[in-house]
C-alpha positions in Angstrom: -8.7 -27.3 30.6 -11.8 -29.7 29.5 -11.9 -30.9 26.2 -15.4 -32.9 24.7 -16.5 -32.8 21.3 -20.0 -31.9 20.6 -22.8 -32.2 18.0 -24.2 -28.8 17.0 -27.1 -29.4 18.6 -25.5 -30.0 21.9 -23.6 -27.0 21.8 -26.2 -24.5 21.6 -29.2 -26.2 23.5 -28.2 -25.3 26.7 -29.4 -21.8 28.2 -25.9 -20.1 27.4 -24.6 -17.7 25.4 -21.0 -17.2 23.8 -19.7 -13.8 23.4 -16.7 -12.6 21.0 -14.9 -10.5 23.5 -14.0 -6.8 22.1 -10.6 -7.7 21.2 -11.3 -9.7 18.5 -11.9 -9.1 14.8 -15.1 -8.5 13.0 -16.8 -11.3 11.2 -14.5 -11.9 8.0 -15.7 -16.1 6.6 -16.7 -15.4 3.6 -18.5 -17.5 0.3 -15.7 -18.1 -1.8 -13.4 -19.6 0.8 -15.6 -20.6 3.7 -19.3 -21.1 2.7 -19.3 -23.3 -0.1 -16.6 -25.8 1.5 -19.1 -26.1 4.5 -22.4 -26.1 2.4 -20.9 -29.0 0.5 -20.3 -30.8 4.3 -23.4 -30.4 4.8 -25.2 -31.3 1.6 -23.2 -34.8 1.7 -23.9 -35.8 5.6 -27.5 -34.7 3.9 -27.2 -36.9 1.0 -26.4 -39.8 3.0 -28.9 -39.6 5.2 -31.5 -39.6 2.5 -30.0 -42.6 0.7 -30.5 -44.9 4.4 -26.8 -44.7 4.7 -24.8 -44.4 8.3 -23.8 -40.8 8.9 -20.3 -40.3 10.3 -20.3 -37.1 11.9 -18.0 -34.3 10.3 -15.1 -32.7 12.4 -15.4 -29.1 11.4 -11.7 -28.5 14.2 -11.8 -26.9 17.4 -13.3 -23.5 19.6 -11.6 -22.2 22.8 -14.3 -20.9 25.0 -13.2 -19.1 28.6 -16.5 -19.5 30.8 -17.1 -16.5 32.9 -18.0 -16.9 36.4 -21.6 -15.9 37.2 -22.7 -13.5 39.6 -26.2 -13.5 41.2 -29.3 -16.3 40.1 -30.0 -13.6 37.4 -28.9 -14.2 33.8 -27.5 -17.3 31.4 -24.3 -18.6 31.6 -21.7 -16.8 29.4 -18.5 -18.1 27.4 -15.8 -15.9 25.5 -14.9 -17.2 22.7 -10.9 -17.2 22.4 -10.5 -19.0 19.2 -13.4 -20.2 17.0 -15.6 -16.9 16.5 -15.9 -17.4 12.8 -16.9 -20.9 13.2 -19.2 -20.6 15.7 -21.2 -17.1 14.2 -21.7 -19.2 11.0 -23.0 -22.2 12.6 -25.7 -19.1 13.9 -25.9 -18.2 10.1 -26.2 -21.5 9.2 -29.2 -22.5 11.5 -31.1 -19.3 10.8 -31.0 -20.1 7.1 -32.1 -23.6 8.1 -35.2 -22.1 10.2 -36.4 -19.8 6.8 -36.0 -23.0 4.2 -38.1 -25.5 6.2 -40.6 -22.7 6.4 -40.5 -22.6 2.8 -40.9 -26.5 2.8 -44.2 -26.0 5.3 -41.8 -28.6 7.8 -42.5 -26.8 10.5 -42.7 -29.3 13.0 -39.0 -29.3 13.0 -39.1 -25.3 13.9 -38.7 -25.7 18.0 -35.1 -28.0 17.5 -33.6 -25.0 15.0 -35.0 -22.0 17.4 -33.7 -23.7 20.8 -30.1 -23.6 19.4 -30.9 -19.1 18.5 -32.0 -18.1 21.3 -31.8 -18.5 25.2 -35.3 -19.5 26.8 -37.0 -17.6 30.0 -36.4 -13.9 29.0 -38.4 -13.1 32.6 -34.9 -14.5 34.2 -32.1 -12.8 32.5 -30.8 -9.3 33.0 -30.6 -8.3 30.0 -33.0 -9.9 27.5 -31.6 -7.7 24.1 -28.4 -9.2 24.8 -29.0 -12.5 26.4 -31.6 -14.0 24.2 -29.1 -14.3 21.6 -26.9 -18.0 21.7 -24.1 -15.9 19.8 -23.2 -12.1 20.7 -21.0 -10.7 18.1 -18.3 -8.2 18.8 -19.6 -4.2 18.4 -18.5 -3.9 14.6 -21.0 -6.5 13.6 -24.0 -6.2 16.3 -25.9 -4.1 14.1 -26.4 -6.4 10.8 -26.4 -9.8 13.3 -29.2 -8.1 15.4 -31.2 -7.2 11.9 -30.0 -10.0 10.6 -30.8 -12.8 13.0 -34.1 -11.3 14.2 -35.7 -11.4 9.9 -38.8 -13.9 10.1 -38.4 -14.0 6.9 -36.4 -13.6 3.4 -39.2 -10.6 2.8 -38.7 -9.5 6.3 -34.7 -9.5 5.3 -35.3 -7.6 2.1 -37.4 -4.9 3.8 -34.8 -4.6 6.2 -31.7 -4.7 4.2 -33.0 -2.7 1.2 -29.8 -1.6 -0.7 -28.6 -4.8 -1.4 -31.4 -6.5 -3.5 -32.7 -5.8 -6.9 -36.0 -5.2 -7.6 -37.1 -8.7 -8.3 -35.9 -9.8 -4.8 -32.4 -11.3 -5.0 -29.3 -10.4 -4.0 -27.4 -7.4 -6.1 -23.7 -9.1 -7.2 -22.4 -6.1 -8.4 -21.3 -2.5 -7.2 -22.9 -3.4 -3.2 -20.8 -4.9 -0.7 -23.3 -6.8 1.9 -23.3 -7.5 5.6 -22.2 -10.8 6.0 -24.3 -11.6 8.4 -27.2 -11.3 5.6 -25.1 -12.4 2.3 -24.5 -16.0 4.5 -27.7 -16.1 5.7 -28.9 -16.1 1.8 -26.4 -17.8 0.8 -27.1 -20.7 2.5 -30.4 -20.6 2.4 -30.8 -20.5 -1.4 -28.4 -23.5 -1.4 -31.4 -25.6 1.3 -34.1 -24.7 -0.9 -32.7 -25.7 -3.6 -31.6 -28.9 -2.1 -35.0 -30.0 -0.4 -36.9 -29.1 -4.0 -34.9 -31.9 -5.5 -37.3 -33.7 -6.4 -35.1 -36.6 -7.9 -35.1 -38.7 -4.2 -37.7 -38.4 -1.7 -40.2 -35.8 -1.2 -39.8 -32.3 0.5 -40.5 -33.6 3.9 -38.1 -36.4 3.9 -35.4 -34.1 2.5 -36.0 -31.5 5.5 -35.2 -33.8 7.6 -32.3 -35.3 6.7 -30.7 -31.6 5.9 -31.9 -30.6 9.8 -30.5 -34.1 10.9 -27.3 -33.2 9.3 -26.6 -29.7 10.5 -27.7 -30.5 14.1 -26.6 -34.3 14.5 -24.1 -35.0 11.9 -21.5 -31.7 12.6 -19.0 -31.9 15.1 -16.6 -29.5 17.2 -14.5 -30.4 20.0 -14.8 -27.1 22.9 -11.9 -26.5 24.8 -12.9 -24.9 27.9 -10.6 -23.1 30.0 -10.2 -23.5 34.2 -9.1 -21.4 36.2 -5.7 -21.4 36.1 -5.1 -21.8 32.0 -4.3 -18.2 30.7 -6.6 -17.0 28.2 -3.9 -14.5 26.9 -1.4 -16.8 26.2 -4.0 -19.1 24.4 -5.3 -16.4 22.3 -1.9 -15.5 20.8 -0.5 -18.8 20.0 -3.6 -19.3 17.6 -4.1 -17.6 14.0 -7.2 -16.1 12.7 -8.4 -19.0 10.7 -8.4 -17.7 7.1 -8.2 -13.6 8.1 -4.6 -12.2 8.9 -3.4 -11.6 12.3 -2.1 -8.3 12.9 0.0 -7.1 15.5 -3.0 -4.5 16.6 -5.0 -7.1 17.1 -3.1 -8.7 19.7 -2.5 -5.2 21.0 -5.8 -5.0 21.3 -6.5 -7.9 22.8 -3.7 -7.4 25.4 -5.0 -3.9 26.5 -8.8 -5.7 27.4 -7.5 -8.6 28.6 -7.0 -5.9 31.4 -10.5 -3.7 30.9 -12.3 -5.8 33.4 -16.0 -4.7 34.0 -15.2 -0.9 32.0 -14.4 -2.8 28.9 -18.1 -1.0 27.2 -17.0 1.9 27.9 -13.3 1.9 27.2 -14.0 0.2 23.7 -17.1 3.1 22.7 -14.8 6.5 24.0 -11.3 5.4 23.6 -10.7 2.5 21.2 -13.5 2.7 18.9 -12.1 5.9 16.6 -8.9 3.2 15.6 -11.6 0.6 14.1 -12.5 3.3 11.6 -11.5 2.5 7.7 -8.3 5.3 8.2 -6.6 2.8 10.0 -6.9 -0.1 8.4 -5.9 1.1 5.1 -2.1 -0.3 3.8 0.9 1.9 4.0 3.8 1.0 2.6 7.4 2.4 4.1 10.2 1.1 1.6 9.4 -2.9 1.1 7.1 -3.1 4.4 3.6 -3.0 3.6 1.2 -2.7 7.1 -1.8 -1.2 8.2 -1.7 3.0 9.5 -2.8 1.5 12.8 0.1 0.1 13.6 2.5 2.5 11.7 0.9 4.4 14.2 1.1 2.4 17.2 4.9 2.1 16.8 5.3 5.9 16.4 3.5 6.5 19.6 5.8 4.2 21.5 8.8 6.1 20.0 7.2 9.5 20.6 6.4 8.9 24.3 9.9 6.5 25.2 12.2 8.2 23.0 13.1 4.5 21.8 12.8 2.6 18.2 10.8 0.1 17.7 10.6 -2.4 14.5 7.5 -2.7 13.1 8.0 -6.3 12.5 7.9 -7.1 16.1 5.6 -4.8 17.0 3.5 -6.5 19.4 6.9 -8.0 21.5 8.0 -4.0 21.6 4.1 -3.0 22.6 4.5 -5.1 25.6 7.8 -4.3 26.6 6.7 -0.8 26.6 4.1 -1.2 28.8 5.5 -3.5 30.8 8.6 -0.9 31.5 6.8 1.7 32.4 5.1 3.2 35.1 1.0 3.8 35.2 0.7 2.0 32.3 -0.7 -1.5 32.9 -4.0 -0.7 33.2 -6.4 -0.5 29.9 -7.7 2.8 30.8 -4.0 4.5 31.0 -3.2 2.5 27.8 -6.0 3.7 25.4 -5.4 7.3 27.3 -2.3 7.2 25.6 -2.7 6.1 22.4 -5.6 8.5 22.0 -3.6 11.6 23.4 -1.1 10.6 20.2 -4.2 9.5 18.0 -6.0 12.9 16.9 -2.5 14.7 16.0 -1.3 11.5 13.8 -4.6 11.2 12.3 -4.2 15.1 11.6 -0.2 14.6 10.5 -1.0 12.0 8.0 -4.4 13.5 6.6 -2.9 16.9 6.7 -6.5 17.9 7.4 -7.0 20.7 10.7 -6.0 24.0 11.7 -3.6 22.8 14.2 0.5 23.1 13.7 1.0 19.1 13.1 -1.5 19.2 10.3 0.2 22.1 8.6 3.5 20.5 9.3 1.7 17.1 7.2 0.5 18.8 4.2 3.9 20.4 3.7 6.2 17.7 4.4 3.8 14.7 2.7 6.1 14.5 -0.2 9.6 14.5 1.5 9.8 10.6 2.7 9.1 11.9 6.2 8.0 9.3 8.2 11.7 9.2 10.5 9.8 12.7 11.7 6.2 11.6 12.5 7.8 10.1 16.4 9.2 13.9 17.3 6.0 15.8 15.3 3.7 14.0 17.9 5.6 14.5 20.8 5.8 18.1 20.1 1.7 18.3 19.3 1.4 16.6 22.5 3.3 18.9 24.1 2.4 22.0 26.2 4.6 24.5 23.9 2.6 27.3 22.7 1.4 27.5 18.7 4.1 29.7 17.7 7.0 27.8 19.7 5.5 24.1 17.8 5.2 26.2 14.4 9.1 27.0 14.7 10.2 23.3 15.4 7.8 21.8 12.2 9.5 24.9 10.3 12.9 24.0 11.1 12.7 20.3 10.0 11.1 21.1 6.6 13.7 22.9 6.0 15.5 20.7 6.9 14.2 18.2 4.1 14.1 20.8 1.7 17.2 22.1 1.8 19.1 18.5 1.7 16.7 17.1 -1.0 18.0 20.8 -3.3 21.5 20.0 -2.3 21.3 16.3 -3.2 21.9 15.3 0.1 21.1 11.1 1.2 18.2 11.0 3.6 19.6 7.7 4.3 20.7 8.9 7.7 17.0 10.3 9.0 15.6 7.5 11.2 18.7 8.0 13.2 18.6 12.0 13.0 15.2 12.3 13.8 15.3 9.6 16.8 18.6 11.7 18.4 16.3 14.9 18.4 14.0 13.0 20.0 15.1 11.7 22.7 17.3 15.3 23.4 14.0 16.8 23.9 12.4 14.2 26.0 15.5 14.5 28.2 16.1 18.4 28.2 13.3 21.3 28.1 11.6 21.6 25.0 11.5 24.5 23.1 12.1 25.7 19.6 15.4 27.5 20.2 17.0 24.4 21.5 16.0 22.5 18.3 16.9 24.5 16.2 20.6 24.9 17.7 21.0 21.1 18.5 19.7 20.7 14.3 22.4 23.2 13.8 25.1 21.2 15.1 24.9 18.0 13.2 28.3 17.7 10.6 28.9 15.1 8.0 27.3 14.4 5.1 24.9 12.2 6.2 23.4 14.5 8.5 24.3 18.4 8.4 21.8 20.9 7.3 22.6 22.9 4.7 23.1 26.8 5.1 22.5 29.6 2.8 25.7 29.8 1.0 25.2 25.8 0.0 21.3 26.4 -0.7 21.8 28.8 -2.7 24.4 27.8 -5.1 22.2 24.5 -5.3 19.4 26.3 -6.2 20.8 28.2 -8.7 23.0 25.8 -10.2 21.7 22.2 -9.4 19.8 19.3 -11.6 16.5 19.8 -10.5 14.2 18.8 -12.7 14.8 15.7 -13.9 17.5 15.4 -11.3 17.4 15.7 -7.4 13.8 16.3 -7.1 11.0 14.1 -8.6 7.6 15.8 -9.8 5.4 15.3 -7.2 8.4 16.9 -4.6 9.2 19.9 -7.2 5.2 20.5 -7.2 5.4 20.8 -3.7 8.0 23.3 -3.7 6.4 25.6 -6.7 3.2 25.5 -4.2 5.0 27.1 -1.7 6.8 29.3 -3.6 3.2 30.5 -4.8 1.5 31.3 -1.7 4.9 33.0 -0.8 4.5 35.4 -3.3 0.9 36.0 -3.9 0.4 39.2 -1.7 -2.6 40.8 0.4 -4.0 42.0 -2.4 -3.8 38.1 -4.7 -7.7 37.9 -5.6 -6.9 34.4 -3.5 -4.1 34.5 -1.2 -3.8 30.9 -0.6 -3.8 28.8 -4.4 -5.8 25.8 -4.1 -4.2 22.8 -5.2 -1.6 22.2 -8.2 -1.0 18.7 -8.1 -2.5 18.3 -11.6 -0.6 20.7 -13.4 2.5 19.7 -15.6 6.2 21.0 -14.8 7.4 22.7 -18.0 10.9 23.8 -19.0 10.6 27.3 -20.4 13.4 26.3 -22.5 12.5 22.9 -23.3 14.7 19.6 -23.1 14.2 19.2 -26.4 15.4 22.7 -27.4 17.1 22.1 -30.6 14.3 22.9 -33.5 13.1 26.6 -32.2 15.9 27.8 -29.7 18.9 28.4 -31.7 21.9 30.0 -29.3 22.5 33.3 -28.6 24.4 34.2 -31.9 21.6 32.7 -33.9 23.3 29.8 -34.8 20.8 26.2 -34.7 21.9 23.3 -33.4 21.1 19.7 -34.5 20.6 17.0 -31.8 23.4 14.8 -32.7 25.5 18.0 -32.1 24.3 18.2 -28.7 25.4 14.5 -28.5 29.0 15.3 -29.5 29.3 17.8 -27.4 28.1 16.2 -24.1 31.4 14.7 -22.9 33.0 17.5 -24.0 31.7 18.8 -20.5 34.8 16.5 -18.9 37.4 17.9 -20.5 40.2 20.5 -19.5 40.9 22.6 -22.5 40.0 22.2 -26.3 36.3 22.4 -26.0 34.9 24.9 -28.9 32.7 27.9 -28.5 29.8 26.4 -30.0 30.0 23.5 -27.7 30.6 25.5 -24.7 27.5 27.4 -25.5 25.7 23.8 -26.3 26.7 22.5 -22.9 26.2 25.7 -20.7 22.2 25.8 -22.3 21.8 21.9 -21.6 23.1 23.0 -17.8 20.7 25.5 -17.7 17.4 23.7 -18.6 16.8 21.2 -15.7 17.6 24.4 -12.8 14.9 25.5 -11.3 14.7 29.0 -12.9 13.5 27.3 -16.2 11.1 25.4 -14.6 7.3 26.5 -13.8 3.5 24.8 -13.8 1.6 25.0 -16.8 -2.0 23.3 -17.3 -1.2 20.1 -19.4 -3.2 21.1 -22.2 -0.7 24.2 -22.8 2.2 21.6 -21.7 1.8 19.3 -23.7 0.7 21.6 -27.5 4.2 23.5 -26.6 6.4 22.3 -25.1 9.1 22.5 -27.2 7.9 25.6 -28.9 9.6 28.8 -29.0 9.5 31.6 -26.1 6.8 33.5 -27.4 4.2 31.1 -28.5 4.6 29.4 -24.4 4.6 33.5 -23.1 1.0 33.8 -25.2 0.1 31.1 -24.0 0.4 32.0 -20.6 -1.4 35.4 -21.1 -4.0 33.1 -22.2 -4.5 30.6 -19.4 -2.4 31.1 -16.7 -2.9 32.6 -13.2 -0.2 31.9 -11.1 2.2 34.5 -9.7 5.2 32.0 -10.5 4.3 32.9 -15.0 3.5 36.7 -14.3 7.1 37.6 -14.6 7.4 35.6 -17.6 5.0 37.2 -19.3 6.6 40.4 -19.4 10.0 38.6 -20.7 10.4 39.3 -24.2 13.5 36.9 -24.2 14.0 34.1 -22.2 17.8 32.8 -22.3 20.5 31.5 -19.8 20.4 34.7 -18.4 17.0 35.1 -17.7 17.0 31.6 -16.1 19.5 33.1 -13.5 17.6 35.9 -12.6 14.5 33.8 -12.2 16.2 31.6 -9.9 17.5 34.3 -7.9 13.9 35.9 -7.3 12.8 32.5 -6.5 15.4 31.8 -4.0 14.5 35.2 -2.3 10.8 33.3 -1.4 12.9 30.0 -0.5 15.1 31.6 2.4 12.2 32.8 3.6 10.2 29.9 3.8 12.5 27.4 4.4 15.0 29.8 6.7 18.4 28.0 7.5 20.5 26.8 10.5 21.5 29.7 13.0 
């Protein structure tokens, strides 16, 4: 390992280039916590150059650079970056916006020191000139805006090119556009030099140029680590953060799969890693007080899908490596991105819900119930040879499975360890639907059994519901399938589109007291209903009234009072009497779940039985029970 400390100018004069390998992160140095600190670095080494004092050069901290060998007399000499990318692509920035202010100050003499630290000289030599002229070759998420960026002669040459993100009098939009960076730093700085050398209150334009280009390319300093042969450019690369930007645990994965990629890295990152640097996967999900991006919710499902075996999320990148390590025709980068992309497409599909394919069905239907404990075994059936019907059968049985504990009140407290049994029962024995659902059938205890009909259904008809056991977004869930169950061939549409705006109304309202008096006609005050409720505990004594008080209050959070209303009927009648809500529902509704209502001409305790039975008829059938 070498270790010197270099102006700027020293470390990009010589005919090299330094490449950010494909394992690292995009460009991420921004103005606000970045830019201004180094502008102000600058502007001071500038400063005292102009006022004839001695300039100290200014440590900006340290890069890691790998040198590859070079084959053939062809080509510059290349360096990976390890650790410094951000530094080093701003320096680029920096210099460019250098190049376009002293073109503004006509100090153009100074033009050839700027331009001999852009771009490598004797394009007739190298093997690739696109690539090679470059000192700095970005990683593929940012090639695009660095090439456009970089290559601008000028700012008018950067507004024609980078239209969308200036107004029309030619500066940069600062709201409602979010820029490439390469182009917001090049600006950036730039405005900051031209203001600085048309400072008119010391020296003239020409002296100011060149004390700013004396300070960028004299007065900064970096010390380069270079690597030898024998100093492991994996183990440097994770013992160092990201400088400002987050390290995940995907980036080191990453990094540890093309560590190994050797010449096919191109192609490995454009067909099999590329799709997992889309926005999808990047975006937060949060699983109880752990908050992490989908990628590498996703990466540890994988591993549990294909070894059976849990691994925590918060040592993610340990358990990655383990994996691999342990197992047979995966060390190579080819076999590992072949994996991850054979689980890819059906997670993407299980968490979108989006598809014709089983898994996605099984996601929009289970989105609701807390499920993640099930996404390991839902991909290992997807990537499984088991016909449609046979993977239909095994998503069926565990949303019943969900369902039915969720109506019965059940703790899914138990489900990591549940779902990882099945698991690793189907990885070991032949999978097929039959087996699941017999294995699913012989779980006991609380913490685990699934409920049969006899439970379901005395749940169903007698349970807290709503507010109770199932929270809205759940209980929409369930009146959605109970719709589609019941529409018929003939339903105008058979499938409804989405409900998840409609409002959840009790029929016979919470707040029941002003229009629903009881059967014999007698009203009831709400500090009557009050009295009466612990009168529920006791043995013997209780009154008729209050025995018809608390058998009503029973009745209005079970699911045969409840329904989906549009919240403009919800909310002007709620609590209004049985025929106004029944008119109202001639008026505006079209579900199947209010047709029956509307030709109620009463709606009691009674009624809400008889509801809930013809609603638990669709249930069984959609969410069938153990054998």
């Amino acid at each position: 390992m070498d270790s010197r400390t270099f102006t700027i100018q020293q470390i990009f004069q010589d005919r090299r280039q330094y490449r950010v390998p494909f394992y690292q992160r995009p460009y991420v140095w921004n103005r606000d916590d970045q830019w201004g600190r180094l502008w102000e670095d600058i502007r001071d080494k500038a400063d005292t150059r102009l006022q004839g004092g001695k300039a100290f050069p200014h440590f900006m901290g340290a890069v890691v650079l790998e040198p590859q060998k070079k084959v053939g007399l062809l080509g510059v000499e290349r360096h990976h970056i390890i650790d410094g990318q951000q530094r080093l692509t701003t320096l680029q920035y920096v210099l460019t916006a250098l190049i376009h202010a002293l073109r503004s100050a006509k100090s153009e003499k100074l033009l050839p020191l700027i331009e001999a630290c852009l771009t490598n000289a004797n394009p007739e030599t190298m093997e690739d000139v696109a690539v090679e002229r470059f000192k700095l070759w970005p990683t593929f998420r940012d090639r695009k805006q660095y090439e456009q960026a970089m290559t601008a002669g000028s700012l008018d040459d950067l507004r024609l090119r980078f239209p969308a993100s200036f107004t029309q009098t030619g500066s940069l939009r600062k709201i409602g556009v979010t820029h490439p960076p390469a182009l917001e730093a090049i600006v950036f700085f730039h405005d900051q030099m031209v203001e600085w050398v048309n400072d008119s209150t010391e020296g003239d334009s020409a002296t100011r140029s060149m004390a700013l280009a004396s300070a960028v390319l004299t007065d900064l300093s970096i010390v380069c680590i270079s690597l030898g042969d024998e100093d492991d450019a994996q183990v440097i690369f994770e013992t160092l953060n990201g400088h400002g930007a987050e390290l995940h645990a995907t980036d080191l994965i990453r990094n540890f799969i093309f560590m190994r990629a050797g010449t096919d890295a191109d192609d490995l990152y454009n067909n099999l890693w590329s799709q997992f640097e889309a926005p999808l996967w990047s975006e937060a999900q949060s699983r109880g007080r752990l908050n992490r991006p989908r990628l590498e919710w996703f990466v540890q499902t994988a591993v549990q899908a294909q070894t059976g075996d849990e691994i925590d999320v918060g040592r993610l990148y340990a358990g990655y490596r383990r994996f691999v390590d342990g197992t047979t025709g995966l060390h190579g980068a080819s076999a590992q991105l072949a994996m991850l992309n054979r689980y890819g497409e059906h997670y993407k599909s299980l968490v979108t819900g989006t598809g014709a394919a089983p898994i996605a069905a099984f996601g929009r239907s289970v989105a609701v119930w807390d499920a993640s404990p099930t996404h390991a075994l839902a991909l290992r059936v997807a990537a499984s040879a088991l016909p449609q019907a046979e993977q239909e059968e095994i998503y069926r049985c565990i949303e019943s499975y969900l369902v039915r504990r969720a109506v019965c009140g059940l703790s899914r407290k138990n489900y990591n360890k549940v779902f990882a049994q099945q698991l690793r029962r189907l990885i070991e024995a032949d999978l097929n639907a039959a087996s699941f659902r017999k294995a699913l059938t012989a779980l006991t205890g609380e913490a685990s059994r699934w409920p049969g009909d006899e439970e379901f259904r005395r749940q169903w008809l007698d349970g807290s519901v709503y507010p109770g056991r199932l929270d809205a977004p759940k209980l929409r869930t369930v009146f959605h399938r109970l719709e589609t169950e019941i529409r018929t061939e003939k339903t105008e549409e058979p499938i409804p589109l989405a409900l998840d705006s409609l409002d959840i109304d009790h029929i016979l309202p919470q707040s029941w007291y002003t229009y629903w008096p009881l059967a014999d006609g007698t009203k009831v005050s709400s500090d009557e209903a009050l009295v009466a409720a612990p009168m529920r505990y006791m043995t013997e004594g209780v009154d008729a009234k209050s025995q018809s008080i608390l058998k009503r209050q029973d009745a209005v959070p079970r699911i045969g009072n409840l329904t989906l209303v549009h919240y403009g009927v919800n909310r002007a009648l709620q609590n209004h009497a049985f025929d106004a809500k029944r008119k109202a529902l001639f008026e505006h509704s079209n579900l199947q779940l209010n047709r029956g209502l509307m030709q109620l001409a009463a709606w009691d305790e009674a009624a809400i039985e008889v509801r809930g039975e013809a609603l638990l008829k669709a249930a069984l059938r959609i969410w069938p029970g153990p054998v």
